[in-house]
N, C-alpha and C positions, 0 to 999 in steps of 0.2 A: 928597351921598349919605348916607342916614341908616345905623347903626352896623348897624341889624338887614340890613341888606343886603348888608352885608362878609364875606370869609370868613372861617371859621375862624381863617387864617394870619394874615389882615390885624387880627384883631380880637387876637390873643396879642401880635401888635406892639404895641400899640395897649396894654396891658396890661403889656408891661414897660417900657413909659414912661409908667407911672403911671396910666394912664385910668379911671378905675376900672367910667365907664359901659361899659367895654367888656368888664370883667369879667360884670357883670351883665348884657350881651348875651349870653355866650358861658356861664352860667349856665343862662338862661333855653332855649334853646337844646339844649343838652346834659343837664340836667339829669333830663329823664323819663328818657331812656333809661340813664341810671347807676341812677338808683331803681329801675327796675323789673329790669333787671339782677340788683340784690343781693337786693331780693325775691324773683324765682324764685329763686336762687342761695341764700336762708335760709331764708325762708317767715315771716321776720319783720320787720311794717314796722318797729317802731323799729330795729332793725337794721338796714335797707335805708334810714332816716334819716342812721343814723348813718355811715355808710360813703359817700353821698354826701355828706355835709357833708364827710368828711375827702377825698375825692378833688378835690374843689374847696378846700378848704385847702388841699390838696399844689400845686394849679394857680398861686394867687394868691400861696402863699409862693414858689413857686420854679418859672416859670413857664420857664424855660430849661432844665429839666427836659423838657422836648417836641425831641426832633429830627423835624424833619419828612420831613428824607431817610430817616427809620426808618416811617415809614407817615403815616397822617392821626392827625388831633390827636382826634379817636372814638376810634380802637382805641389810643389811648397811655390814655388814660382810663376805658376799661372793661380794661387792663393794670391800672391803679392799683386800681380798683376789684374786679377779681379778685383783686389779692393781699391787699387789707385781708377782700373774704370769707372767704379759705381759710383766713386766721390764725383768723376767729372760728369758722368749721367744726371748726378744730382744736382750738380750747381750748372748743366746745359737744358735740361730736360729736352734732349732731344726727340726720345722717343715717341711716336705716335700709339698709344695701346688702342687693343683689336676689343671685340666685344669678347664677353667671360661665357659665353653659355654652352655648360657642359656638353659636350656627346654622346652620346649613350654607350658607345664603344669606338673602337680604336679601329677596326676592322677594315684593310684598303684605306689606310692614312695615308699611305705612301705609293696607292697605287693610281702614279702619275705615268701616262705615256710617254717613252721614250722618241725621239724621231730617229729615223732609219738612216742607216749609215747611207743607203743608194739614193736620200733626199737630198738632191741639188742645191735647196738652201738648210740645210743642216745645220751646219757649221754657222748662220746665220738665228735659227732657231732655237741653238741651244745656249748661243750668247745670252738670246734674248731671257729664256727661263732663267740662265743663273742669274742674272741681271733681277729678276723679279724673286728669284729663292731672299737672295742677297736684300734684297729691299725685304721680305715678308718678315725672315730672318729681324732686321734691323728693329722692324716693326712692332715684336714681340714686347712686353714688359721684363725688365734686367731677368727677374728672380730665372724663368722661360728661355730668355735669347743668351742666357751667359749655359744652359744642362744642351742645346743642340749646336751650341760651338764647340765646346768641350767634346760628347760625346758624337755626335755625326758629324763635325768639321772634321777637327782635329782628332777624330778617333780613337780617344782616351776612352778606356771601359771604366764603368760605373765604378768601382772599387777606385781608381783614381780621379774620376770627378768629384766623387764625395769627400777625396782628403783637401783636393783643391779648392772644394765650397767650403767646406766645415762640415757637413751634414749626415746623414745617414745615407746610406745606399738606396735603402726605402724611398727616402724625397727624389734622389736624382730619379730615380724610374718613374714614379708618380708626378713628375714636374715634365719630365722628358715625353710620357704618352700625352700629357695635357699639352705642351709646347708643341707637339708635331699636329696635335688635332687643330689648333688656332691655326699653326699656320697655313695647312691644309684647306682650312675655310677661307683662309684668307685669298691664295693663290686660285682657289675654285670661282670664287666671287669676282676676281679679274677677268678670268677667262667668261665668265655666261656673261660680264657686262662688254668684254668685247666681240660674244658672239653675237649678242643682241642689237648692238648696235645696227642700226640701216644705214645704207649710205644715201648720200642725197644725191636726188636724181642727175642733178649737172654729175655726177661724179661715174654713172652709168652710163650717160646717154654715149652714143654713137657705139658704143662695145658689143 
């Protein structure tokens, strides 16, 4: 059986007795979704470089470091990889935080128009939205922008966000409707201030 067909489990075995091809299965493997992880989570690739290099340092130096009766060998490694973000969150403060005021419900959070595949600038349009997800996303406060990478980027269910936060199930969901409601305010507040906008008249005339 070749290495790339083993799991997780078998390839970490496989790795604390020196294997080292098994490292670099279990690399190859794991490694977009750490990168892209600390990406949304910074908004910078070398950053998102570097915080995957060191999560896979942490792996290779001290690979017994992974209990697996504490979850899958993913969420122990987007754990490693959150905590190396939030340190550089802390000493960047990159973040812009959004205002806190609650919304009564959740209800049509996510009901965003789609643009039509027969839109001629489509493909220009929807650059532009994920370009502004991407930015609302960034936008959020860590606790928020780290439960809608995890679970609506990278599409980990709850049960393994919460091994990779530390937390209960409970907070990811309760983090998760508060994180989509912010950002939802957020993206709506773009959009009525660029509907609102006038143009100025040099900008109409002769049309």
């Amino acid at each position: 059986m070749a290495l790339s067909d083993l799991s997780d489990g078998d390839l970490l075995r496989l790795l604390k007795a020196g294997n080292e091809e098994a490292f670099l299965v279990l690399y190859r493997r794991r490694q977009g979704g750490i990168y892209r992880f600390a990406l949304h989570m910074s908004g910078d690739p070398d950053a998102a470089e570097e915080v995957t290099q060191e999560v896979f340092l942490t792996l290779i130096r001290n690979p017994g470091q992974y209990e697996p009766d504490r979850g899958s060998l993913g969420a122990f490694l987007y754990g490693v990889a959150r905590n190396h973000v939030l340190r550089r969150i802390e000493q960047n403060w990159r973040y812009l935080p959004l205002t806190e005021e609650a919304a009564d419900d959740a209800e049509g959070v996510w009901d965003v128009p789609f643009v039509g595949l027969d839109d001629p600038l489509a493909d220009l349009a929807r650059a532009e939205t994920i370009e502004r997800v991407r930015q609302g996303v960034l936008a959020l406060p860590p606790a928020y922008r780290e439960v809608v990478v995890l679970c609506d980027l990278q599409e980990l269910d709850y049960a393994e966000a919460a091994r990779a936060l530390g937390c209960p199930v409970g907070t990811v969901r309760s983090r998760l409707h508060r994180a989509r409601t912010l950002l939802m305010q957020k993206l709506r507040s773009w959009h009525q201030g660029e509907v609102n906008v006038k143009p100025h008249p040099t900008v109409t005339r002769g049309l």
